[in-house]
C-alpha positions in Angstrom: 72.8 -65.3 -225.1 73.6 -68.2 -223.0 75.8 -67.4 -219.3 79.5 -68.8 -219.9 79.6 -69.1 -216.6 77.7 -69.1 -212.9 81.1 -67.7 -211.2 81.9 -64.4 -211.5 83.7 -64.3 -208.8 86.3 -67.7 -207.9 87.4 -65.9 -204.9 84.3 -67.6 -202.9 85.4 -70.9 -203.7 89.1 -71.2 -204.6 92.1 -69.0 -203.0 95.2 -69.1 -202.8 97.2 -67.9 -199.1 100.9 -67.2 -198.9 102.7 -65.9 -195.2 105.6 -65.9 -193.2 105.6 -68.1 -190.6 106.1 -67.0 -186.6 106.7 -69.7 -184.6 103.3 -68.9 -182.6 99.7 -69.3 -183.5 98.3 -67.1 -186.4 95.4 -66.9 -187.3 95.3 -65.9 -191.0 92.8 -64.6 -193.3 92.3 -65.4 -196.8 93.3 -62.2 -199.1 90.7 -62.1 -201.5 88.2 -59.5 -201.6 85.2 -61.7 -200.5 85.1 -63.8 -197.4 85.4 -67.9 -198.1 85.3 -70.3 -195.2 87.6 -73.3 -197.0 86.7 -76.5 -196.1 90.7 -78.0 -197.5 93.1 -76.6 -196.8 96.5 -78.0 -198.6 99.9 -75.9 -196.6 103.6 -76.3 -198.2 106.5 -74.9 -196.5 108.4 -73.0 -199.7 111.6 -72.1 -197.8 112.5 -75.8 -196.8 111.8 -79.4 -197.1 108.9 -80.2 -195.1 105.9 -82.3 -196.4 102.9 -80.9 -197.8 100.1 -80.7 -195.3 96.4 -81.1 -195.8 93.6 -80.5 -193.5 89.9 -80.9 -194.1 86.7 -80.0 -191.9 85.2 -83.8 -192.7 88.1 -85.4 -191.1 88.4 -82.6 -188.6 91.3 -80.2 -188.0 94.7 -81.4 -186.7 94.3 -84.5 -188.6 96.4 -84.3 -191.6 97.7 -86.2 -194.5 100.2 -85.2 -197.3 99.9 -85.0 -201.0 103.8 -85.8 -201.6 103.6 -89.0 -199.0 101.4 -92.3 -198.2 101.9 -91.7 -194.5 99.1 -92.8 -193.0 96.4 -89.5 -191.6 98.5 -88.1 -188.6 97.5 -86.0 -185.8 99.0 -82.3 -185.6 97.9 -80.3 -182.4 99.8 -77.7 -183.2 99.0 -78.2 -187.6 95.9 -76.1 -188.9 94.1 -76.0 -185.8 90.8 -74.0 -186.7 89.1 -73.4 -190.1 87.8 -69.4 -190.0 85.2 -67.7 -192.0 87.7 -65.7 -194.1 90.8 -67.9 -193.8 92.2 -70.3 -190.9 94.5 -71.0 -187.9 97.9 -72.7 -187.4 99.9 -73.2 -184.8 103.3 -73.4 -184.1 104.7 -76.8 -186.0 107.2 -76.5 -188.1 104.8 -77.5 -191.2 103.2 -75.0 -191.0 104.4 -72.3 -189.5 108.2 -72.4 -188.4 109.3 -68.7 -187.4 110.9 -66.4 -190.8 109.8 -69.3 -192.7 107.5 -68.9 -195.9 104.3 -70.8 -196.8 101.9 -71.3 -199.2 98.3 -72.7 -198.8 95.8 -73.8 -201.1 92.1 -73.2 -200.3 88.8 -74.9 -201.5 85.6 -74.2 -200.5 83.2 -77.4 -200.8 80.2 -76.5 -203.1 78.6 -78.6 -205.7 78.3 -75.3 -207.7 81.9 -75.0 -207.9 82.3 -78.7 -208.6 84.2 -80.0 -205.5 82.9 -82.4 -203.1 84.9 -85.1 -199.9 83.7 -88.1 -199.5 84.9 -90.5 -196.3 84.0 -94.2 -196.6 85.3 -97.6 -194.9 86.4 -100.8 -197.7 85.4 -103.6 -198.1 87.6 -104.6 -200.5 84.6 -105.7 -203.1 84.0 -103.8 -206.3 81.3 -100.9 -205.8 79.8 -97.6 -205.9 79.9 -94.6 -203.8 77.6 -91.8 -204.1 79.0 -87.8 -204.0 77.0 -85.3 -204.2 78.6 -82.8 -207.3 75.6 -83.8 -209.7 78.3 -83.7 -211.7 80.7 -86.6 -213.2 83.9 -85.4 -211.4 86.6 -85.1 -213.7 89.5 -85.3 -211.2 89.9 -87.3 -208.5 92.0 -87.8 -205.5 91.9 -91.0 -203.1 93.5 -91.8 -199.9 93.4 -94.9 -197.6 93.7 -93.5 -194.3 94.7 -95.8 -192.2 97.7 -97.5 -194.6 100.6 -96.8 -196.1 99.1 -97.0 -200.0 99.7 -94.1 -202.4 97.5 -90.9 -203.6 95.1 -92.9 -206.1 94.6 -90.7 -209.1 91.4 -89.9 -211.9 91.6 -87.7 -214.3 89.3 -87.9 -217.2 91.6 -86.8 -219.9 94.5 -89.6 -218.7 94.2 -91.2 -222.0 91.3 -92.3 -224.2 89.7 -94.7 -221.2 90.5 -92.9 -217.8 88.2 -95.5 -216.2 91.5 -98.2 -217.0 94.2 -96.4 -216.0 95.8 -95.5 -212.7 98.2 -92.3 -211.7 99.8 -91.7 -208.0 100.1 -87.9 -206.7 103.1 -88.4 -204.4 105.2 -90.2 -207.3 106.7 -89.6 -210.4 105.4 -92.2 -212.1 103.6 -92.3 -215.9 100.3 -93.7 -216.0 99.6 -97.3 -216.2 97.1 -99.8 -217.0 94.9 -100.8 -213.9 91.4 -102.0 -213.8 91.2 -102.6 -209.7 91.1 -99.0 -208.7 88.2 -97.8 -210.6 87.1 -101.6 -211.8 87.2 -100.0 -215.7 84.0 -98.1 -214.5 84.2 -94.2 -215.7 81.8 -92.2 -212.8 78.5 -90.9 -212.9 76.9 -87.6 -211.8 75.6 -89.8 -208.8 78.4 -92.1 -208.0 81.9 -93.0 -208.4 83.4 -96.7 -208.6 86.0 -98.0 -206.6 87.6 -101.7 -207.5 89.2 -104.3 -205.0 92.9 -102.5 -204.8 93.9 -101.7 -201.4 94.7 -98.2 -202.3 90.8 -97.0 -203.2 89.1 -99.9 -201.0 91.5 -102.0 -198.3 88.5 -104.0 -196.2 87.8 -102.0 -192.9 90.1 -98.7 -193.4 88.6 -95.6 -193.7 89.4 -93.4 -197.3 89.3 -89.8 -198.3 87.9 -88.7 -201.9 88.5 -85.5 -203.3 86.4 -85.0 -206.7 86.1 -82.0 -208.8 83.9 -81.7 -211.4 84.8 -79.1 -214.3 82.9 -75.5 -214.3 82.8 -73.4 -217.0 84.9 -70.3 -216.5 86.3 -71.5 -212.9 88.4 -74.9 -213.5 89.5 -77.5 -216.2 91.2 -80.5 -216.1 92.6 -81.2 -219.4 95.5 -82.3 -221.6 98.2 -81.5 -224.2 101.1 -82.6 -226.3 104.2 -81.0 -225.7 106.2 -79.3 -228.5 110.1 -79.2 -227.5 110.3 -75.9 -227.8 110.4 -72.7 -225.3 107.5 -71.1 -227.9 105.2 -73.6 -226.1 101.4 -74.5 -226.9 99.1 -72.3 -225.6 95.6 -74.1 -223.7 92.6 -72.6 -223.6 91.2 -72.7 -219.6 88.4 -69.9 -220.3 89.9 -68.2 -217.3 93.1 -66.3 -215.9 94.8 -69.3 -213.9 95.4 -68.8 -210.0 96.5 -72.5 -210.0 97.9 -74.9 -212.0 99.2 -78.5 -212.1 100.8 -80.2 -214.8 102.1 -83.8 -215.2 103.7 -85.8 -218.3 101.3 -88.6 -217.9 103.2 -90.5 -221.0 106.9 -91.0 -219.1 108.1 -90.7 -215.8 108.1 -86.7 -214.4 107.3 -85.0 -211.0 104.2 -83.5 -210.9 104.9 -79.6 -211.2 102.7 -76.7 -209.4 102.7 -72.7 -210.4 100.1 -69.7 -209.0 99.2 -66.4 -208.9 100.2 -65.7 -205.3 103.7 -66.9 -205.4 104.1 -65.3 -209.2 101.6 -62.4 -208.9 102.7 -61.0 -212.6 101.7 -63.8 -214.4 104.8 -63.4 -216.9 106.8 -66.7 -217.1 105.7 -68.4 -213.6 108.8 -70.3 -212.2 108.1 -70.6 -209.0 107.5 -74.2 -209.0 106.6 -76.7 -206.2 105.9 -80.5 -206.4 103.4 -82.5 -204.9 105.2 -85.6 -204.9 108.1 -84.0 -203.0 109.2 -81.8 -199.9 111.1 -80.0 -202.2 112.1 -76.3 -202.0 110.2 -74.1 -204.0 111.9 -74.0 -207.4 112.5 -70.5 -209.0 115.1 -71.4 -211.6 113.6 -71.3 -214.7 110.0 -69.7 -216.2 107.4 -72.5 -217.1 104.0 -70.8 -218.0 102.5 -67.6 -218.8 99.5 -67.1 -216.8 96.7 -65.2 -219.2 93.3 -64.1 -219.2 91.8 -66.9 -220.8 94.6 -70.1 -220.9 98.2 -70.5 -220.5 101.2 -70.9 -222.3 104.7 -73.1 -222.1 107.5 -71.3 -222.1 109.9 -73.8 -221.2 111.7 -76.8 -222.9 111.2 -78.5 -220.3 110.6 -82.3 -220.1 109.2 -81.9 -216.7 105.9 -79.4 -218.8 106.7 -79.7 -222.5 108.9 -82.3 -223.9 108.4 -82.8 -227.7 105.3 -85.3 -228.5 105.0 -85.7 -224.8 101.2 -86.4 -223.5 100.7 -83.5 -220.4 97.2 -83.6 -217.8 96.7 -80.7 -216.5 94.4 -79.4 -213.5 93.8 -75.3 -213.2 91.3 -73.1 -211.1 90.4 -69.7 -211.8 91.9 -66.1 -210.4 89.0 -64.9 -213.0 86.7 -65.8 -215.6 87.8 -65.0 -219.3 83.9 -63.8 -220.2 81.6 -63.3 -217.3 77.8 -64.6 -216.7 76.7 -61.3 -218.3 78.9 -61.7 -221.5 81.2 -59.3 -220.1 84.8 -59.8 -220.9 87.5 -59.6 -218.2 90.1 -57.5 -218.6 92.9 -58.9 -220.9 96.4 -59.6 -219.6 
């Protein structure tokens, strides 16, 4: 029988870091069982309003830019300050770190077996192709221009019927719309991905960040559903027990929402929520989403996750594959 999938273990790749800050550098490691180096790191302050904060080893530490604004990158001496081989440092900013204050961090681990790859490259402000290296066709993707004030340029491959013409932006609440000059109505390849003449994806002369992720069996999907009104929501089929998941009405105007297993460790009725388009303070109001062995499931009547004939994307990565490569079934919530 075939493998259902090549990672048993998500903990190399994907893991999620809560603390409380100190007000003094901390160097903090990662708390899964195996050691993972991440190469992005994306830090939100859950106890107050400060921006999120995301640092990668391409651009280099210190040098940060925010999923929730279209700041241009930013230098933070005293940000993350030093990726480790089981976690990573920060130092004594506010953002990051501000004393009694708690924090949650995102970690990825660049690897074309777990489908993520970054990609720097300088516009030109001419329709073209830029090559990544996931051997893969990325499924979700995330664009910056460094160096101007343009929003978080969003892919996603299930944002409607032809992804390639429409255009989403991470730090707003925006619905999708019809575009053609981010991704010049060009879906990417295993090779390459296209970027249009918008200043967003390809201003002349400023540098850009691209995240991709590519789907893996048993470790992440990026898909969609309709919402059903009611607090018996749908339940979607991942493959895998959730340790993160965001969720966006692509169809209307919504804030991007954000649940995991660190910050809701029993995986009954998540409701500690963040957003990525805002500083907000962690929201623990209300549940939104049981996290299961192999999917989750809407609890909420929500319009933010599960308005009535609503269209929802959807992004998750794994705590822990559903079946493992040797057919093995995990253990069932």
């Amino acid at each position: 029988m075939a493998a259902y999938t090549t990672i048993d273990n998500p903990e190399l790749y994907f893991q999620v870091k809560t603390w409380t800050g100190t007000g003094s550098s901390n160097a903090l490691t990662l708390d899964g069982d195996e050691d993972m180096q991440p190469d992005y790191v994306m830090i939100k302050q859950r106890s107050g309003t400060q921006q999120w904060n995301g640092y990668d080893d391409l651009r280099g530490v210190q040098k940060y830019l925010g999923w929730n604004t279209n700041i241009v990158e930013n230098t933070q001496a005293q940000g993350l300050t030093a990726f480790g081989s089981d976690g990573f440092t920060v130092g004594t900013d506010d953002m990051v770190n501000k004393s009694s204050s708690t924090y949650v961090a995102f970690c990825w681990k660049e690897s074309a077996t777990a489908g993520f790859d970054m990609v720097t490259y300088t516009g030109n402000q001419t329709a073209r192709t830029i090559s990544h290296s996931l051997s893969a066709v990325p499924h979700w993707m995330v664009i910056k221009n460094r160096g101007s004030t343009y929003s978080w340029q969003v892919y996603h491959h299930k944002n409607t019927s032809a992804p390639e013409t429409e255009i989403m932006y991470l730090n707003q609440n925006a619905a999708t719309s019809d575009s053609n000059v981010e991704w010049n109505d060009t879906a990417p390849t295993s090779s390459v991905f296209t970027v249009g003449t918008d200043v967003g994806v390809n201003q002349s002369s400023q540098s850009h960040i691209a995240y991709l992720w590519s789907e893996k069996q048993g470790f992440s999907k990026f898909g969609s559903y309709t919402g059903n009104g009611n607090a018996d929501g749908p339940f979607i089929y991942t493959g895998f027990r959730p340790a993160f998941l965001i969720i966006k009405k692509s169809s209307a105007t919504e804030d991007w929402g954000l649940i995991d297993n660190k910050r809701d460790p029993n995986n009954d009725g998540a409701s500690s929520q963040l957003f990525p388009n805002g500083s907000n303070v962690e929201d623990s109001s209300n549940d939104r989403a049981d996290l299961l062995s192999n999917g989750f499931k809407l609890v909420t009547s929500s319009g933010q996750w599960n308005a009535s004939g609503a269209t929802y994307i959807y992004m998750a990565f794994a705590e822990a594959p559903f079946v493992n490569s040797n057919g093995v079934p995990g253990n069932a919530k």
